[in-house]
N, C-alpha and C positions, 0 to 999 in steps of 0.2 A: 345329614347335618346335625351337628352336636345342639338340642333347644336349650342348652344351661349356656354354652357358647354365645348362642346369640342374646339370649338375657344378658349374658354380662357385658356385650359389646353394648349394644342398649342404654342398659345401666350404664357404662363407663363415656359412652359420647353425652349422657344427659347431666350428670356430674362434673363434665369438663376434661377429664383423663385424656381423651384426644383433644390432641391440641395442633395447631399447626405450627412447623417450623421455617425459616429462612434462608434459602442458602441465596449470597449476591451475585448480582449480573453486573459484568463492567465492561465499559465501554476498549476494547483494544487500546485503538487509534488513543487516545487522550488517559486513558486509564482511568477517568472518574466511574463512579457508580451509578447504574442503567439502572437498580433498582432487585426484586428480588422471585428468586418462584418457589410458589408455597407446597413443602410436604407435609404429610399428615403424621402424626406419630402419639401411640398410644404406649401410656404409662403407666401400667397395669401396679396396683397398689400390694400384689403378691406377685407375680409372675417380672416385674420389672418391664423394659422396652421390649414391647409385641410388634416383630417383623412386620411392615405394611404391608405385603405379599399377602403375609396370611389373616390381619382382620378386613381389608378390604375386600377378597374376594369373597369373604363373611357377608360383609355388609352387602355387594350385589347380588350373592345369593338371596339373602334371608331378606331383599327388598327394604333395606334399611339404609341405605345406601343416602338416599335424600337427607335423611336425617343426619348422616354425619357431612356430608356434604355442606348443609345448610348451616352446624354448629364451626366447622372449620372455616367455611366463607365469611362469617360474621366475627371471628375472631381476628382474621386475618385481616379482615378490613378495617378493622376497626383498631389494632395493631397502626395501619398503615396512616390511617388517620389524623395524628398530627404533625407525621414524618411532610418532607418538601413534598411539593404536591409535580415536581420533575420526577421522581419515582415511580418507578412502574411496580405491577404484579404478577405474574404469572402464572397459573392452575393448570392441572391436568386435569382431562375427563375419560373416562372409559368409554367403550364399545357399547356397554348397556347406557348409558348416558345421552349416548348421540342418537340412541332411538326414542326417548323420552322428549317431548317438547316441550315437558315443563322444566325443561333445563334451564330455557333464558328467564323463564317466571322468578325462578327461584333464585339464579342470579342476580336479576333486576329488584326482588326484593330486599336480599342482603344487603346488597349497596343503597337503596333508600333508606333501609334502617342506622344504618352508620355512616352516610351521607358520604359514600364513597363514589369519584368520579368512574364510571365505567371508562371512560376514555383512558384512563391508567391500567386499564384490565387488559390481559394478551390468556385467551384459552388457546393450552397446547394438546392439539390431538396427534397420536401416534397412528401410522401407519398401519398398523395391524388393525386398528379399532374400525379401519375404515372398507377392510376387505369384505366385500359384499353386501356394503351399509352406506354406498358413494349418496342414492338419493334421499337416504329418510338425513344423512348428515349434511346435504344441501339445503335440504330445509333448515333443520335448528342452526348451522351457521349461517345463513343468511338473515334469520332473525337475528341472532348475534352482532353480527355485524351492523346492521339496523341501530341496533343499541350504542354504536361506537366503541364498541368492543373489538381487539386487533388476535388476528387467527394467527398460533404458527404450527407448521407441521414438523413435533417431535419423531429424534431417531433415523434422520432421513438418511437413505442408502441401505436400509436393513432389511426394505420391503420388496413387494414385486411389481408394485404400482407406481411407481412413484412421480414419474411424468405426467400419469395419468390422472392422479390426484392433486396435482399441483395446477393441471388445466381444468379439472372440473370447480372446484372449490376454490373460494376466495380468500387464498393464504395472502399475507403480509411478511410472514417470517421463514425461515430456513432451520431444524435447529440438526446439526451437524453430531451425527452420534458419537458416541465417547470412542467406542471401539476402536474409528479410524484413526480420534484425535492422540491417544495415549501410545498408538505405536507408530506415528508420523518419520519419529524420531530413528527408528530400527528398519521400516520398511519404505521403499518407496512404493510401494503401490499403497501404501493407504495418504501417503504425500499429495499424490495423484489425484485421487480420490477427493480427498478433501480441496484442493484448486479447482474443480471438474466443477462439486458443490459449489462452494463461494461463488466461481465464474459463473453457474447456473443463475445465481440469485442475483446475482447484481445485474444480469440479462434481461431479466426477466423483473426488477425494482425490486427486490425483497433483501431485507435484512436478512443475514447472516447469523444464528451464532451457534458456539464450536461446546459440546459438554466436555467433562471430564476433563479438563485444563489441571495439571496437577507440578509445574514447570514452568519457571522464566523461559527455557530455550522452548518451550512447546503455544506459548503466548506471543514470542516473537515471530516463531516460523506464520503462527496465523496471521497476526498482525503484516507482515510482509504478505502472505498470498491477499488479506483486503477485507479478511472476514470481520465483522462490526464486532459482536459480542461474545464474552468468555465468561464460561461457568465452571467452577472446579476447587478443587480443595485449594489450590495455590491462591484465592482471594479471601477462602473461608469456608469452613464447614456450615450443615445446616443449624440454625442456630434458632430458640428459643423465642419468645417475644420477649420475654426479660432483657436481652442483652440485642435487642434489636434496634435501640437508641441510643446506649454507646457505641455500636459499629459504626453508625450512620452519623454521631458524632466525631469520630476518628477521623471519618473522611470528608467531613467536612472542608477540611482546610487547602485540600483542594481540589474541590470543586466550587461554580460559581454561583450567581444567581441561579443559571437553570442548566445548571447539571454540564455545561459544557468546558470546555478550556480553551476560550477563542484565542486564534490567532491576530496579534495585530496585523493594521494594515498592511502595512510594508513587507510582513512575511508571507500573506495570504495572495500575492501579487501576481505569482506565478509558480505556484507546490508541485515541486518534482516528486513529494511525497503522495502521492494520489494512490486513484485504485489504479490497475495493473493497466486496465485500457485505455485509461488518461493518459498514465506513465508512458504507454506504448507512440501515442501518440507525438505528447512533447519528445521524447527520445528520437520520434523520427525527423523531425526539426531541426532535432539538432544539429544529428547526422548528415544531412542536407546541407549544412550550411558551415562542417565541417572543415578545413583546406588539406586532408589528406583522406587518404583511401581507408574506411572504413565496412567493415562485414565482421557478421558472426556465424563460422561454417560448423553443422553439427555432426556428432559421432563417426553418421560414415560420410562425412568431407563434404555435404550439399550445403552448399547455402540461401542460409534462414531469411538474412536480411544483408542489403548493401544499400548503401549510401552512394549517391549522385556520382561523387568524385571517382571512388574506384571503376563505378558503370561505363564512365567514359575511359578512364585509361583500361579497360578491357576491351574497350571498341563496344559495347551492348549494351541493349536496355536493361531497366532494374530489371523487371520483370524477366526478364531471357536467363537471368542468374537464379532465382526462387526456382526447389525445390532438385538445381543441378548440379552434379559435382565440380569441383576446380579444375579436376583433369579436362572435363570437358570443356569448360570455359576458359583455360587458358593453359592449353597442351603444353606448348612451349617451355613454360616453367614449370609445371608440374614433376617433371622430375629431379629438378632439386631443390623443391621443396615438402616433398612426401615426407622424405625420409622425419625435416622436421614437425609436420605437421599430426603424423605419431605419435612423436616424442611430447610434444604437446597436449595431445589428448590423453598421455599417461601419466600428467601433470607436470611436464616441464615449462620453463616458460623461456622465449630468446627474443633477442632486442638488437636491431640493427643488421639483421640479415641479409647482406648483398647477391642480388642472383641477376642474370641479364638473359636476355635470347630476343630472337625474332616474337614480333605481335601482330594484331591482324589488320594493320596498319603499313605493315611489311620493311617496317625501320628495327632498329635493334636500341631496346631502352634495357637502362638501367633500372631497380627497384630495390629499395629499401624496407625490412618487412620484420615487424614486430609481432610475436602470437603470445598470446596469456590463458593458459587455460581458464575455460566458467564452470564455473562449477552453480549447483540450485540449492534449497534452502537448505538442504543435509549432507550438503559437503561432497556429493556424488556432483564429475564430472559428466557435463551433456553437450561441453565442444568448444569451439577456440574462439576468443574474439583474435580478429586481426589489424594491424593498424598498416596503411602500405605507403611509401612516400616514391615518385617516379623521380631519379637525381640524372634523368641523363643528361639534360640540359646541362647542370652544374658541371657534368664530366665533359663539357666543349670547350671550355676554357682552361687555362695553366691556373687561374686560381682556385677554380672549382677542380681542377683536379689534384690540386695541394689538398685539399680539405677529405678529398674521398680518400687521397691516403692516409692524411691522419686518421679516419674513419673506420678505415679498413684495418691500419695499427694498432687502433685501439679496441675493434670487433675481435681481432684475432688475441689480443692481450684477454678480454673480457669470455672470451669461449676456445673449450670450453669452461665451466664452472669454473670456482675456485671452491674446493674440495676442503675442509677442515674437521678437527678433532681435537674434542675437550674429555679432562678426567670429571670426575664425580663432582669435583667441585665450581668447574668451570673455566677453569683453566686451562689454555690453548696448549693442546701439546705441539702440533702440527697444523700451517698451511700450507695452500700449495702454491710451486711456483709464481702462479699468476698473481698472488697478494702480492708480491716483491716488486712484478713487473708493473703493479697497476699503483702501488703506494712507494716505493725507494725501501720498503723496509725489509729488514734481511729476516730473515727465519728465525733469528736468535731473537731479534727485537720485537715478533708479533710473540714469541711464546708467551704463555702464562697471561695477563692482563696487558700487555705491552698493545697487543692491537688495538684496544680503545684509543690509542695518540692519534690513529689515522681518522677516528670519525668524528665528526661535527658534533660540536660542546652540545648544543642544544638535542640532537639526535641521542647524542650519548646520556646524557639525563633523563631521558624520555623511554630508551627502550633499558636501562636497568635494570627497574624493576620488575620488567615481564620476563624477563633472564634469570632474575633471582627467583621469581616466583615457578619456572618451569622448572628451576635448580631442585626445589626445593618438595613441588609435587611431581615430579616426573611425566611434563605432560609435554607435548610439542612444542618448539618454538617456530614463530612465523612475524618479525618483524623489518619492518624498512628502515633503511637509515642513510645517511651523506656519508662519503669517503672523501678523504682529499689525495687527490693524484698528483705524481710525479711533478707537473708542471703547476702547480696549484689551484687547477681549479675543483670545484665540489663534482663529485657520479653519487645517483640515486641508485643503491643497493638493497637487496631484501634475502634478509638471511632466515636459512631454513633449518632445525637440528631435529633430532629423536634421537631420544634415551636408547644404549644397550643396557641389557638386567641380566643378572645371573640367575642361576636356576632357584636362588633364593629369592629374585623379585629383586632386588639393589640395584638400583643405577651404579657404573664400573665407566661407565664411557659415552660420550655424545657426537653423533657424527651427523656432520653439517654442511651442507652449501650455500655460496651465496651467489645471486643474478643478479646479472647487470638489468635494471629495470630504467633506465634514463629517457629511451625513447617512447616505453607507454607512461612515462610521467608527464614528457612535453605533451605528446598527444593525448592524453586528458587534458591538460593544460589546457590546448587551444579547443578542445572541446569546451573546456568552461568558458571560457574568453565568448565564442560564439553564443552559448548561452546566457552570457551577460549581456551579449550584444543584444541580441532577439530580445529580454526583458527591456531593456532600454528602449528599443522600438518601441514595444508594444505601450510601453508608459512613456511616449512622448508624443502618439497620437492623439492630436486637439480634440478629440469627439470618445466619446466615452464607449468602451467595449466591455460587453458581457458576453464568455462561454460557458454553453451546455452541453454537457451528456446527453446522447437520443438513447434509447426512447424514455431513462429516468426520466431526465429534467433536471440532473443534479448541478448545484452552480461548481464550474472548475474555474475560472479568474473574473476577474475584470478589473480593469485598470484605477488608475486614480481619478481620472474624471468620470468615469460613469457611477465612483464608488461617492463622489462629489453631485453629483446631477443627481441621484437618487437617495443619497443621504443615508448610506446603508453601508459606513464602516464597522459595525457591531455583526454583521450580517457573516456567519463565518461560512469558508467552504464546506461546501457535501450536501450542502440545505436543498432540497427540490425545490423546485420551480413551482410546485402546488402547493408547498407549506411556506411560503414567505406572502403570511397574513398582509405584511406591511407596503406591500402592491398594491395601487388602486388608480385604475385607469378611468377616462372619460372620455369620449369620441367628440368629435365635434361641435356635436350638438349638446353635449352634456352627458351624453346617458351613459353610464357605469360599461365594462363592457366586463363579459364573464370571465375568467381563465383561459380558457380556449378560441378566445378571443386576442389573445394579447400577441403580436405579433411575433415573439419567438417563440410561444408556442404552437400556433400556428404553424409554423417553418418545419417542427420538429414533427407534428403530425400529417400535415402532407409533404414531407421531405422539400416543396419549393418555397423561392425565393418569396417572402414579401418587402414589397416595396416600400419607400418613405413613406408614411403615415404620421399624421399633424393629429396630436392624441394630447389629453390634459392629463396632468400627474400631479396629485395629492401627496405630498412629501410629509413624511412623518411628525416633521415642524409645525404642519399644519397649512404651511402656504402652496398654494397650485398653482403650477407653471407650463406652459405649451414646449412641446416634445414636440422631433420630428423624428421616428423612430422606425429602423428598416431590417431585417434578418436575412440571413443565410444560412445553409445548411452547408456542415462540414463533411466532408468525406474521404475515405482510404482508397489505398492505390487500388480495392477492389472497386471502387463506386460508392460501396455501403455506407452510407449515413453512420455518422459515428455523434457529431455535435450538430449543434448551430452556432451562430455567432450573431449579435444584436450592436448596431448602433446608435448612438442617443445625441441629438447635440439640442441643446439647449435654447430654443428658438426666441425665449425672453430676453437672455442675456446676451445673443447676437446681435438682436434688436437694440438693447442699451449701450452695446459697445459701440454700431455702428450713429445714433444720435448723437455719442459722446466725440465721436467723429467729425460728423456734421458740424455738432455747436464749436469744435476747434478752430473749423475751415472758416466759419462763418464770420468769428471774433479775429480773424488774420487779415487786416487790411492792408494791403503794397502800397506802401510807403509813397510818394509824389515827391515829383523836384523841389515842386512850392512847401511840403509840408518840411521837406529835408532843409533849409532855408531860416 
């Protein structure tokens, strides 16, 4: 080791030369600012920015290590100081670190000196620091923790431990290595990979967040799989303390008092936007309560999931359909619908497909069957949703069977495709047949611009500009839009195109098709219908409803009267069930009851049911009211405890209603012959 080296690192942390920088953490879901994690960076007054790499592992050699430690902690906190006190911090510590105990001393000191909340402090230890150091690192992070200091484990997935550290040690956080996050885009196994992580963490309550975020499309994909926090150039490089108050002013404007972007109430009611498991859940509700056949069958043709109504027109239970293919659960039609089911999965999509045969019911039905390819967040197909409607019934009458042949008229009109071709500038040179048959317009009248006459004004205003704009970059087109048919009424269509190029790169020509898409439009349709149905319910039940996540405790709805009984419209989803300060229970007798006491937590930690309980509630008002307050545990078609669900009804204001009763009945005296007189 160079001794002029270490003098001048010395020197230069006592002078100030290192300094710490800021790079931001932002919350996905909302986009506000989580706050910031601190790097070190020396500005050497000849040599210019000295790589961290090389004076830090300086400074753990030469035991000087504290020293810059303790000058960068105090900067940094004291930077943070009279930023919002919702901002967090973030620090890394080495391998030689975790074996030092006077890690939390020196921590704890810093922050006394600049009166900095440890509660806003997260130390990030990396996986490698901890290979063969699990217990000297269980001790200093449990003093840590002590302190109110939140752990998270940097880099995860790069180690050889990693389960194994995340059980021994008292993580809080996840942080998801760059590596995976910046080729999500290119590969799917680091797609994978990173859903595997996020799903670990939310498993198991720990925040999520994703490094190296350097992309809108690469913030979205994580925001879709559920991960909480992004760090990466696309929010900001790491940045100085100088300019750490105008960033934090920029973003002020939106964020709120404490750093969140509440939903009102009305939208927090019932969020299709949840984490994946939430989502899983409501989705399968919906499904449920659907009125046609719904499933989604994967790559090699098993299906993942089905919905009540198809179970029954298969003759079998959900369950008998999970994890088998279609040939086997419905022989009969399997062979003509393979051929489509293909086509399908090599991104075709068909709407209205008529097939018949024996079932195992031993009658002969009719079925009506719509596939959409799915595709997952990078655009790779992983298998068909299907939509299936059974018309036999319709096909017993003379008018239902008028209808199946306009049906049938217009399936064979609409398939297959209709096949088109535009020059460089957009202009139709060629459709096929079927445009003629499906609109009256002849070949001469769609060329050039002419076919925009057949689409709906509003549809045609709407997909222009993504026309123009594919024109113009040469990128795919992919939009929907209304036609008006022969007889006048509106078909939901989605037109597909790609650019041919000459060996020069030039767009020269665009070849395009378009799907008839009508039948998975109604059926979303009455899926949303159904889902509106279901929220209606749920906010028209007299007695107030709160659902939880097991085993977080995260809040995922609750209705308007329980959001009225408890006086917690401000209270937004995601909040756990341990961190809603503004809970405060009293048993009968008065006496406070702990967390673990409170009847849906309860529920969620021995998975059963508690019963009515006559409990007193402290309302943020200030006024306390008697509760009668009862839980249940939610569960999937395995068993497995997924939520609970909590009742609340109001046992003061029953009271009042039913005296106000009383004193009506009381003041109603029946009238007499004599008095009628």
């Amino acid at each position: 080791m160079n001794p002029d080296y270490v003098a001048d690192l010395r020197r230069g942390i006592a002078s100030g030369e290192v300094r710490p920088y800021f790079q931001p953490l932002v919350e996905l879901r909302t986009g506000q600012l989580s706050g910031f994690e601190v790097l070190a960076r020396w500005k050497h007054p000849l040599r210019g920015m000295v790589p961290p790499d090389e004076f830090i592992q300086v400074a753990e050699d030469s035991a000087c290590l504290g020293q810059l430690t303790t000058s960068v902690l105090l900067q940094a906190f004291a930077a943070m100081q009279p930023l919002s006190e919702h901002l967090r911090l973030s620090i890394n510590v080495s391998a030689v670190q975790l074996r030092d105990h006077a890690l939390q001393r020196l921590i704890a000191l810093a922050a006394e000196q600049t009166r900095f909340g440890l509660e806003r402090l997260t130390v990030e230890i990396t996986e490698s620091a901890l290979v063969g150091n699990v217990e000297h690192a269980r001790s200093v992070t449990e003093e840590l923790k002590a302190r109110g200091v939140r752990l998270a484990l940097d880099d995860f997935g790069t180690g050889y431990s990693s389960l194994r550290h995340l059980h021994a040690l008292p993580f809080d956080e996840i942080k998801v290595d760059q590596s995976f996050v910046q080729t999500m885009q290119m590969r799917r196994e680091s797609r994978k990979i990173v859903a595997a992580i996020v799903g670990l963490g939310q498993s198991l309550g720990l925040q999520t967040a994703a490094e190296g975020v350097e992309s809108q499309a690469q913030a979205d994909m994580l925001q879709w799989l559920g991960c909480d926090l992004g760090q990466g150039w696309l929010y900001g490089r790491p940045m100085p303390v100088g300019k750490l108050a105008e960033y934090v002013q920029d973003a002020k404007p939106s964020i709120t008092g404490d750093g969140r972007q509440l939903p009102a109430p009305e939208e927090a009611a019932f969020p299709l936007e949840a984490l994946p498991s939430q989502r899983l859940s409501q989705l399968q509700a919906i499904y449920d309560g659907a009125p046609v056949g719904l499933c989604f069958v994967d790559r090699n043709m098993r299906y993942v999931s089905v919905n009540k109504r198809l179970a029954e027109m298969n003759h079998a239970p959900i369950v008998a359909h999970l994890g088998r293919t279609v040939e086997e659960m419905i022989p009969n039609f399997y062979p003509q619908l393979e051929p489509f089911l293909r086509r399908a999965l090599q991104g075709e999509a068909f709407s209205g497909l008529e097939v018949q045969a024996d079932t195992r019911d031993g009658k002969m039905h009719i079925r009506s069957t719509s596939y959409q390819p799915t595709r997952d967040e990078g655009g790779e197909i992983v298998g068909v949703s299907v939509a299936v409607l059974d018309v036999t019934e319709r096909e017993t009458t003379q008018e239902a069977l008028k209808e199946s042949e306009d049906h049938h008229r217009f399936a064979v009109a609409l398939n297959p495709h209709v096949y088109w071709t535009a020059d460089e500038h957009g202009a139709v040179l060629e459709a096929g047949p079927r445009w003629t048959e499906l609109t009256g317009m002849s070949a001469d009248e769609a060329r050039g611009w002419g076919w925009a006459a057949a689409l709906h004004p509003d549809d045609l205003q709407r997909i222009t500009p993504e026309w123009e704009s594919s024109l113009s970059s040469g990128s795919p087109l992919d939009v929907e839009y209304r036609i008006r048919l022969v007889d006048g009424s509106w078909r939901w269509m989605r037109a597909r195109a790609t650019a041919r190029r000459n060996q020069q790169g030039r767009v020269f020509r665009w070849y395009g098709v378009l799907d008839d898409i009508q039948e998975h439009k109604e059926a979303m349709e009455r899926v949303h219908r159904s889902q509106t149905l279901l929220e209606g319910v749920i906010q028209s039940v007299p007695v107030g409803m709160v659902v939880v996540e097991a085993p977080s405790g995260r809040l995922v709805m609750r209705n308007a009267q329980a959001a009225s009984i408890l006086d917690c419209y401000h209270i937004p989803d995601g909040l756990r069930l341990g961190q809603a300060e503004w809970l405060c229970f009293y048993d009968a007798q008065g006496k406070q009851l702990q967390r673990d006491q409170y009847p849906l937590q309860r529920t969620i930690n021995s998975g059963e049911p508690c019963e009515d309980q006559s409990l007193q509630y402290l309302r943020p008002d200030g006024r306390v009211i008697w509760l009668t307050v009862s839980a249940r545990p939610l569960r999937d078609a395995a068993g497995q405890m997924i939520g609970a669900v909590a009742t609340l009804r109001d046992v003061d204001q029953e009271m009042c209603a039913a005296r106000r009763l009383q004193g009506q009945a009381e003041h109603t005296v029946p009238m007499t012959k004599s008095a009628a007189v």
